[in-house]
C-alpha positions as CSV (number, residue, x, y, z in Angstrom):
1,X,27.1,-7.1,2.5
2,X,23.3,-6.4,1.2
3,X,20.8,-8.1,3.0
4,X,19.5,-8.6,-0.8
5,X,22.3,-11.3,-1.5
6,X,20.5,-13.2,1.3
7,X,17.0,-13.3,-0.5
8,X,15.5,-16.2,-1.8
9,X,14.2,-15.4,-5.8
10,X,12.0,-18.2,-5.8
11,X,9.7,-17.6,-2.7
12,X,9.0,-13.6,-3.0
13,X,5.9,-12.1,-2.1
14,X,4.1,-11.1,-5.2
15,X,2.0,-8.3,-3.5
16,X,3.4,-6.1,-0.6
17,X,1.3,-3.8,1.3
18,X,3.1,-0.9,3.7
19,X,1.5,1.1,6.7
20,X,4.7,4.1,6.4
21,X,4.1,5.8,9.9
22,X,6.8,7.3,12.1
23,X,7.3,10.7,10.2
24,X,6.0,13.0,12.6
25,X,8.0,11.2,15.8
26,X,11.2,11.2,13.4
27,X,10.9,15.0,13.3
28,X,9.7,15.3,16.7
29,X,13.0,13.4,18.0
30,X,15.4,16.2,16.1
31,X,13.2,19.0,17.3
32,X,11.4,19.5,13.9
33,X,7.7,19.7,13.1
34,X,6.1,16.8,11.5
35,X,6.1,18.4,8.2
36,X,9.5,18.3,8.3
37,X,9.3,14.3,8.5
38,X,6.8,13.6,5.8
39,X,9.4,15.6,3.3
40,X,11.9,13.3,4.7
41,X,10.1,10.3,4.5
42,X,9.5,10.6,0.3
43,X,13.4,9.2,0.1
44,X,12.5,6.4,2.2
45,X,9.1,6.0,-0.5
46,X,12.1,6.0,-3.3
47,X,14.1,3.3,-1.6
48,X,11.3,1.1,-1.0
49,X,10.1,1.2,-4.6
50,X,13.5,0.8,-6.1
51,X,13.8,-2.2,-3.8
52,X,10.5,-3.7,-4.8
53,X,11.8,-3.4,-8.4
54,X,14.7,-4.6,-8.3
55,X,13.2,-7.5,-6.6
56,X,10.5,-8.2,-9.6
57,X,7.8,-7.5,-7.0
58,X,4.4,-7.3,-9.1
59,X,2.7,-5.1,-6.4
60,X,3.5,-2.7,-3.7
61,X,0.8,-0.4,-2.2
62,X,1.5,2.3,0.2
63,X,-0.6,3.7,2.6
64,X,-0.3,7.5,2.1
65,X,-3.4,9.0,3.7
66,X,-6.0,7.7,5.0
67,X,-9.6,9.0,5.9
68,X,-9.1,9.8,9.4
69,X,-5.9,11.8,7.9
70,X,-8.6,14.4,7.4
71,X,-9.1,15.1,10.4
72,X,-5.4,16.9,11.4
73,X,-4.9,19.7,11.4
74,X,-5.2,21.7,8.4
75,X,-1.6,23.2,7.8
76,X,-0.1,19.3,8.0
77,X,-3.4,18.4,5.6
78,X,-2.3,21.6,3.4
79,X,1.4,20.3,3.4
80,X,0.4,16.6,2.8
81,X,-1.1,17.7,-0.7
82,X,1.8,19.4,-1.4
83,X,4.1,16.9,-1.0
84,X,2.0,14.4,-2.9
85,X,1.9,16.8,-5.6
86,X,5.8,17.5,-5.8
87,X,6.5,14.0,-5.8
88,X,4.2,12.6,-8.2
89,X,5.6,15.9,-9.8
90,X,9.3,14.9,-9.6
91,X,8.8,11.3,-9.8
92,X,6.8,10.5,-13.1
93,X,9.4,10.5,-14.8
94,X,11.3,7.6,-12.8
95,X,8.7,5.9,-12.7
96,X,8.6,5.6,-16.7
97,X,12.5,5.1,-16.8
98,X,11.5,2.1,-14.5
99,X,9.0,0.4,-16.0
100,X,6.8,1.3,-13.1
101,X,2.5,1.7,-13.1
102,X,1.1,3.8,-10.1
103,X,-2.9,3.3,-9.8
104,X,-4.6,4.5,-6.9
105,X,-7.4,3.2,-4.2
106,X,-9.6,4.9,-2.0
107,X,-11.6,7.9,-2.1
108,X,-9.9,10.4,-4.8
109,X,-12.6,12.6,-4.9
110,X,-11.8,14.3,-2.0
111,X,-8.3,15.0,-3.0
112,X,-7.3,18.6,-3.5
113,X,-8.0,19.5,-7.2
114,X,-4.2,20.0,-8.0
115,X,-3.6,16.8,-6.3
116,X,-6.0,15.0,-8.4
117,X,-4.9,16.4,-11.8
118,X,-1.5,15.5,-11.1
119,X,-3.0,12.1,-10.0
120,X,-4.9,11.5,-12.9
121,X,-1.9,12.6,-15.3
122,X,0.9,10.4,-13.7
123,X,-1.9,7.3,-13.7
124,X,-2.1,8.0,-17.6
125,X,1.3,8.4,-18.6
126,X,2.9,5.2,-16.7
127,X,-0.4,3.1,-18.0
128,X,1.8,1.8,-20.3
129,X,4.0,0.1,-18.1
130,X,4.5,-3.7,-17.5
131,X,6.6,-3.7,-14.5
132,X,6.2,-2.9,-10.5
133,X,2.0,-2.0,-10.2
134,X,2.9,0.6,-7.4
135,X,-0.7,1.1,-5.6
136,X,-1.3,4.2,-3.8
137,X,-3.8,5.0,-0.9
138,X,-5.3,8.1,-0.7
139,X,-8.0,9.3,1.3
140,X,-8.5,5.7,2.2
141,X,-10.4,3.6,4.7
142,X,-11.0,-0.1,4.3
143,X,-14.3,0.4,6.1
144,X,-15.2,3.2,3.5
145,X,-14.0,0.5,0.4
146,X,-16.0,-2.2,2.2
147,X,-18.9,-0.1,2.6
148,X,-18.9,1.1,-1.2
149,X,-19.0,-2.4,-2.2
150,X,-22.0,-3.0,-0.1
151,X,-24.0,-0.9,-1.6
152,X,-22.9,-1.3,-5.1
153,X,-23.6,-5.0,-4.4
154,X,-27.1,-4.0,-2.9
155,X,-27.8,-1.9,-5.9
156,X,-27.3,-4.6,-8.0
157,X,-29.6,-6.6,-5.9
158,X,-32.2,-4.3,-6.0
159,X,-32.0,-4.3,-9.6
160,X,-32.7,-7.6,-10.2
161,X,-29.2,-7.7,-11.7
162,X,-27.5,-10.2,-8.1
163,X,-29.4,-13.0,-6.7
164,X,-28.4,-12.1,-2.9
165,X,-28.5,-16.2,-2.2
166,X,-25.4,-16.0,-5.0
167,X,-23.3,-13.7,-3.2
168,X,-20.5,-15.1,-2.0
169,X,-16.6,-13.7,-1.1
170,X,-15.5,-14.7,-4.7
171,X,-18.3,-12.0,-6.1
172,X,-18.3,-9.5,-2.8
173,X,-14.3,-9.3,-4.0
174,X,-15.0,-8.0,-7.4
175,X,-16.6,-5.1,-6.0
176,X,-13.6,-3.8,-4.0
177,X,-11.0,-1.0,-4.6
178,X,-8.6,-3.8,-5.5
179,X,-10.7,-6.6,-7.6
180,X,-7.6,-6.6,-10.2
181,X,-4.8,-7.3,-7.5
182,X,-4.0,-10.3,-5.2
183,X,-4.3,-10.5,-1.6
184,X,-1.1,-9.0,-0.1
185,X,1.1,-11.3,1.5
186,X,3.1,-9.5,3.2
187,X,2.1,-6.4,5.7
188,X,4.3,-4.0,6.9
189,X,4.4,-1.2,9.4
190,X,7.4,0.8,10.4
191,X,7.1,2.7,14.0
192,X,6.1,-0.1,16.1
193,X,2.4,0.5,16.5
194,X,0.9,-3.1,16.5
195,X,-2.2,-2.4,15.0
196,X,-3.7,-2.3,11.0
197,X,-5.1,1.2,11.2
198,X,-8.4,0.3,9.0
199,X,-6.0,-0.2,6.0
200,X,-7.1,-3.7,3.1
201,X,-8.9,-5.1,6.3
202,X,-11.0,-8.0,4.0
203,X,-7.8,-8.4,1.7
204,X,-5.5,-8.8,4.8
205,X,-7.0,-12.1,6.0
206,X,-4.2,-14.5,5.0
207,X,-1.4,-11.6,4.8
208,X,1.9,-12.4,7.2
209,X,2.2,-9.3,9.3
210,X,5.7,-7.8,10.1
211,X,6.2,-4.4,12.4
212,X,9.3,-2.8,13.0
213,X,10.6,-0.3,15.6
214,X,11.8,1.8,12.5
215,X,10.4,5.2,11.9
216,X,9.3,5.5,8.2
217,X,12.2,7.9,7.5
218,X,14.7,5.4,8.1
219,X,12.9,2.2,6.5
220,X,15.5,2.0,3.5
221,X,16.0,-0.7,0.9
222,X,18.1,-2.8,3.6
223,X,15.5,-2.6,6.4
224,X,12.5,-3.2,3.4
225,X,14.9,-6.3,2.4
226,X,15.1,-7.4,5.8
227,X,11.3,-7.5,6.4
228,X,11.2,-9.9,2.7
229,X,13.7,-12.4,4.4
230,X,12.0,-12.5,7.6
231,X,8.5,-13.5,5.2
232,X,10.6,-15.8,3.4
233,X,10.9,-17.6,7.0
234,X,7.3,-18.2,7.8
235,X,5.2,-21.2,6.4
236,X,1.8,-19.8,5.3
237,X,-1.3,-23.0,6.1
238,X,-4.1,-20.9,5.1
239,X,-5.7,-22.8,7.6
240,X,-4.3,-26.1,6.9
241,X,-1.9,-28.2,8.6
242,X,1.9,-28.5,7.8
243,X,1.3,-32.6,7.0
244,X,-0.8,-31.4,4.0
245,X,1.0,-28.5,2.5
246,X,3.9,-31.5,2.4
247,X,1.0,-33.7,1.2
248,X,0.5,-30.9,-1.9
């Protein structure tokens, strides 16, 4: 039996955010390089966004490289572009049939130039959608994001455009990466690190965390099903007490 017959439709998550990490340990364990695991790990990319989908999910954002990814070495950095660009190659296409928007956060500009074309072109052609908003990271670091909107914010200060004594987390919000998105409410990260890796750190506040022992490569649409269910079981306070969320 799915674990999806065991989902509650009423109480989903409308924005899930995913740290996928495990690839290069997956490859490691079956004496592979760790290229070999990011290749393997796009099906496991398929099966959580046909998941998400099927569930009516508004947002997903995935965590696909981040600004420390940089810093490996440059054949895995050389292969990483090549892999985004052969599946936003393969999968534009699905992504129409589906109903399915990709957008992207972080800082694009330093994408490869084929990656960015394709990028740009896949962004344009499922703009029409009005189904799964499937956010990508790339080249992305919340401190970066958080720092952007700092000086954008200062800027405007400077200006005469912001009273600083105005500025408040309503208005410092509007000036991040992801002003036309809620909050996620649900984290998750596969490979059983226990940490958020500089990844939505100001929109995480309130988000229920869930890690797995799973290796990216094997997260499928059960074990992404299985991390909704276990959400489904927490009570989110937001800082209140469970008397006054009965109260409301």
């Amino acid at each position: 039996m799915s674990l999806r017959l065991l989902i509650n439709n009423d109480k989903l998550p409308s924005h899930v955010a995913i740290i996928m990490d495990g690839n290069g340990r997956w490859a490691h364990q079956r004496g592979m390089d760790r290229i070999f695991g990011h290749r393997q790990g796009v099906e496991a990319v398929r099966q959580v966004i046909e998941g998400a989908a099927d569930l009516n999910i508004k947002h997903l954002t995935l965590y696909a490289f981040s600004t420390e990814n940089w810093g490996r070495p440059d054949d895995e950095v050389s292969a990483l572009m090549g892999i985004m660009v052969q599946s936003l190659t393969n999968e534009t296409d699905t992504l129409m049939r589906n109903n399915i928007r990709l957008s992207a956060i972080g800082d694009v500009k330093r994408l490869t130039a084929d990656v960015k074309v394709k990028l740009e072109e896949t962004i344009k052609l499922t703009s029409v959608a009005t189904g799964l908003n499937l956010i990508v990271a790339m080249s992305y670091s919340s401190r970066w994001e958080i720092t952007e909107a700092a000086k954008r914010l200062a800027t405007e200060a400077r200006n005469g455009n912001i009273d600083p004594e105005q500025i408040d987390e309503n208005s410092f919000g509007k000036y991040l990466t992801t002003v036309s998105v809620p909050d996620p409410e649900l984290m998750i990260r596969t490979s059983g690190e226990l940490r958020i890796s500089n990844f939505l750190l100001w929109q995480l506040a309130y988000t229920e965390l869930y890690f797995t022992e799973v290796l990216w490569p094997d997260f499928g649409k059960e074990e992404f099903y299985k991390a909704i269910i276990d959400f489904q079981k927490r009570e989110r306070r937001f800082g209140k007490t469970s008397e006054q969320l009965l109260e409301n």
